[in-house]
C-alpha positions in Angstrom: -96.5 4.7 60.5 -92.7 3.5 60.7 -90.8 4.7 63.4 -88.5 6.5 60.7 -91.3 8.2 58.9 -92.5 9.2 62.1 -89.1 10.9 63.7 -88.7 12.7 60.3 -91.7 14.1 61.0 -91.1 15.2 64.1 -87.9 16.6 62.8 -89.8 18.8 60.0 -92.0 19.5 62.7 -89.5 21.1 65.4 -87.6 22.8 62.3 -90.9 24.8 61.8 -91.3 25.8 65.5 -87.5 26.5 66.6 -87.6 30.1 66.1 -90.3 30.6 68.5 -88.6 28.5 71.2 -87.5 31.9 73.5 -84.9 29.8 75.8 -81.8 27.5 75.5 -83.6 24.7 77.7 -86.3 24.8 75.5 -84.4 23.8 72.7 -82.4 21.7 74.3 -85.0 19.7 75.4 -87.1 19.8 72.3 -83.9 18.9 70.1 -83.2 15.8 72.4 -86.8 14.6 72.8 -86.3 14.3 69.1 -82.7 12.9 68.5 -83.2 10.3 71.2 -85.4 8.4 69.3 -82.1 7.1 67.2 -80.3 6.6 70.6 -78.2 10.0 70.3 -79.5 11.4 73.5 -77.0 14.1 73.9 -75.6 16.9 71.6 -73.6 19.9 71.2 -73.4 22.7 69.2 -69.8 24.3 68.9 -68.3 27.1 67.0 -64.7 25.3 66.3 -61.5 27.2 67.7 -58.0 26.8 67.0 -56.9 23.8 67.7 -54.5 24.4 71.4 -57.5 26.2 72.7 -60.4 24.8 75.1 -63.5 23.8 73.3 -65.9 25.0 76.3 -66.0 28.8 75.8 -67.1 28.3 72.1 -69.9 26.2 72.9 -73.6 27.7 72.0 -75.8 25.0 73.0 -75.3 21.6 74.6 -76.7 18.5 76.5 -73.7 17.1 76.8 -73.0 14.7 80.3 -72.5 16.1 83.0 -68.6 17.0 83.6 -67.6 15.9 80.3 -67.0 19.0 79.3 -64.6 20.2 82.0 -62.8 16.6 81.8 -62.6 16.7 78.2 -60.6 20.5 78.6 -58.7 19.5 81.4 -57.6 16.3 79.5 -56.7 18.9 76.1 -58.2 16.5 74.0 -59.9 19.0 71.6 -56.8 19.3 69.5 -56.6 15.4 69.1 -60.7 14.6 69.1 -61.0 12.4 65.8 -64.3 14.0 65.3 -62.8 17.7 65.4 -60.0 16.6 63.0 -62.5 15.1 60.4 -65.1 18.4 60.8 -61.5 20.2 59.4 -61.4 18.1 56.5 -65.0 18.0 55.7 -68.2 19.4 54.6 -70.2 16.2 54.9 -71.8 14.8 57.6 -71.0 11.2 59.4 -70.8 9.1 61.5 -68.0 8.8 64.1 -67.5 4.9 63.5 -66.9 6.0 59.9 -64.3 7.6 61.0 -61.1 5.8 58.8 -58.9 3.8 61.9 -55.8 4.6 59.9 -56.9 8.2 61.2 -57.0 8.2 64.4 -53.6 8.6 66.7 -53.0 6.6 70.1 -54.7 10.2 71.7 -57.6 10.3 69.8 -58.4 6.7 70.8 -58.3 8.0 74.3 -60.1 10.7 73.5 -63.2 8.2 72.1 -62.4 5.8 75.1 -62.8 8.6 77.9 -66.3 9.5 75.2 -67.5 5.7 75.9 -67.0 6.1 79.4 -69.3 9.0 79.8 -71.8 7.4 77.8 -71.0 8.4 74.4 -70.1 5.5 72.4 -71.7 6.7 69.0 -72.5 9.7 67.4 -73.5 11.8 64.6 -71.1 15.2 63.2 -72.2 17.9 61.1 -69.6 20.1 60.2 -70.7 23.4 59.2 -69.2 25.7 56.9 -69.6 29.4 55.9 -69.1 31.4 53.0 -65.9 32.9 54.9 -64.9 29.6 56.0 -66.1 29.6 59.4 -66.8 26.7 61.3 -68.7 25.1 63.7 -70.2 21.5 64.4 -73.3 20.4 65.6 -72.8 17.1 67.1 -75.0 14.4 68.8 -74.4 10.7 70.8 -75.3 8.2 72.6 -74.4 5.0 74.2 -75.6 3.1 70.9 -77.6 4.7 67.8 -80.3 3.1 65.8 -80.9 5.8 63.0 -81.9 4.4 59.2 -80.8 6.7 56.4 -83.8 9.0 56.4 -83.4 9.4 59.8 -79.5 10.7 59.0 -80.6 12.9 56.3 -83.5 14.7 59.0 -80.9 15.3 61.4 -78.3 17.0 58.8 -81.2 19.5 58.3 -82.2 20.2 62.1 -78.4 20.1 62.6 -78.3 23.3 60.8 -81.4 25.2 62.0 -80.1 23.7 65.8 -76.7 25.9 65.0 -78.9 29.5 63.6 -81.2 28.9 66.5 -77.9 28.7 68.7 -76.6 32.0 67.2 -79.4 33.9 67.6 -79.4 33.1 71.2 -75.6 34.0 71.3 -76.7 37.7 70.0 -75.2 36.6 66.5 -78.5 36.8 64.1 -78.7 35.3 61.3 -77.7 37.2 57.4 -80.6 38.5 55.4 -82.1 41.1 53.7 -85.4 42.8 54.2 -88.2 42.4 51.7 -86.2 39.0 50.2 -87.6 37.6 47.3 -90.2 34.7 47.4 -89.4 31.4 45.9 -91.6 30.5 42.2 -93.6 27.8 42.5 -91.2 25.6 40.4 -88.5 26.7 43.0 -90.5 25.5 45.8 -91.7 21.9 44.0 -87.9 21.5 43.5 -87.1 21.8 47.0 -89.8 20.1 48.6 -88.5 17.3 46.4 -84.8 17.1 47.5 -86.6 17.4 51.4 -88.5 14.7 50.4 -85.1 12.7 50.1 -85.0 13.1 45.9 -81.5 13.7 44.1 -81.5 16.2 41.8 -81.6 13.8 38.9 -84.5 12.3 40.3 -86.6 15.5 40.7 -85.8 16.0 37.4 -87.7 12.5 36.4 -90.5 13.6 38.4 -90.9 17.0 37.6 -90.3 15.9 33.6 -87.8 18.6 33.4 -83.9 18.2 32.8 -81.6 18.1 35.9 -79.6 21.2 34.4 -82.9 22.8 35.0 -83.5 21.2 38.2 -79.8 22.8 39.2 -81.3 25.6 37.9 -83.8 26.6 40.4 -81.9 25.3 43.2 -79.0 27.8 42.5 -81.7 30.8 42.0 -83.1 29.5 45.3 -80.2 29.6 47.0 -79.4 32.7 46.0 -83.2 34.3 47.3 -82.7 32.4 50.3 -79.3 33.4 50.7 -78.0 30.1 51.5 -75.0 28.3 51.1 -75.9 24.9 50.2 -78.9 23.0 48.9 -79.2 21.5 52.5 -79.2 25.0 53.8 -81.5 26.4 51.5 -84.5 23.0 52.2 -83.7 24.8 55.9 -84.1 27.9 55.3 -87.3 27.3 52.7 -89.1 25.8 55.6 -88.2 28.4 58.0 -89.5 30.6 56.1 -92.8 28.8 55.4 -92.1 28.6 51.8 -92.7 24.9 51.8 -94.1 22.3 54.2 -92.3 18.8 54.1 
């Protein structure tokens, strides 16, 4: 088995069991057994404050070096972190080396120069967004990252149940009715799907059905499981056991 195949496995696999992990070090530990198989061997998760404050009292759940944390605050390099400013501007996930140069001031350079020196030369940012606009990153690094594609793609979707799992052990649970509706079988072929790695377009070539339809389901989906993207909603169906990646 490839060694890409296999960590999206194990990411499928720890997305099915985080809501029984009782303990921030449990999660922690399972989420970088995981992660450091790319080379990201440390990672935060952070609700995103205004931009003069300190980033420390806002974070849920970290693994971050030690003292970085208290150096990073102390230097005020939240409101100049590269990777904050483009988690402002975006709802896609990336990279920090894709990170435009033209982008980044003579402080955020420092701020990614003091990073390298505690060991976190590369990294991966997942900006999350709310219906309200709230926002939050989850955000992993290393000293050096060897993650294909797929791999990127599997950590987008623990990035998110990383952040619920961090809310519910800051006291914040999760939205959601009682008694919510079950996905139809079509709904949960669609999503397994688009896990699976599919575009839309091409679940609609393997399901022989139009992509209109395909966008179809996915919208009714997300509205049963209350989510508030197709990424969130593959979460939120395996969470929930409605399918099994």
């Amino acid at each position: 088995m490839g060694r890409s195949l296999q960590l999206v496995e194990d990411v499928f696999d720890l997305m099915d069991q985080i809501d029984s992990l009782a303990n921030e070090a449990e999660i922690r530990t399972e989420i970088v057994r995981v992660t450091s198989i790319a080379g990201f061997d440390r990672f935060a998760v952070a609700r995103l404050p205004q931009p003069r404050l300190k980033i420390s009292p806002y974070l849920l759940l970290e693994s971050y070096p030690k003292g970085w944390a208290n150096f990073y605050d102390s230097r005020g390099h939240f409101r100049h972190d590269p990777v904050v400013s483009q988690c402002f501007g975006s709802v896609r996930p990336f990279l920090w080396s894709e990170i435009d140069a033209k982008h980044i001031t003579d402080r955020g350079r420092l701020v990614m120069n003091d990073a390298m020196a505690f060991g976190l030369t590369e990294g991966f940012a997942v900006p999350i967004h709310d219906v309200f606009g709230f926002q939050a990153v989850v955000s992993m690094g290393g000293p050096a990252a060897d993650a294909s594609p797929d791999m990127l793609k599997a950590f987008h979707l623990l990035a998110i149940a990383a952040f619920a799992a961090a809310e519910r052990l800051a006291g914040r649970p999760r939205g959601g009715r009682s008694g919510t509706a079950s996905l139809s079988p079509r709904e949960r072929e669609v999503l397994l799907w688009i896990a699976a790695g599919l575009s839309k377009a091409a679940v609609g070539v393997k399901l022989r059905i139009g992509v209109t339809t395909v966008e179809t389901h996915v919208r009714s989906a997300r509205h049963k499981l209350e989510a508030l993207n197709t990424v969130h909603a593959v979460v939120e169906a395996i969470r929930r056991r409605e399918i099994n990646p």
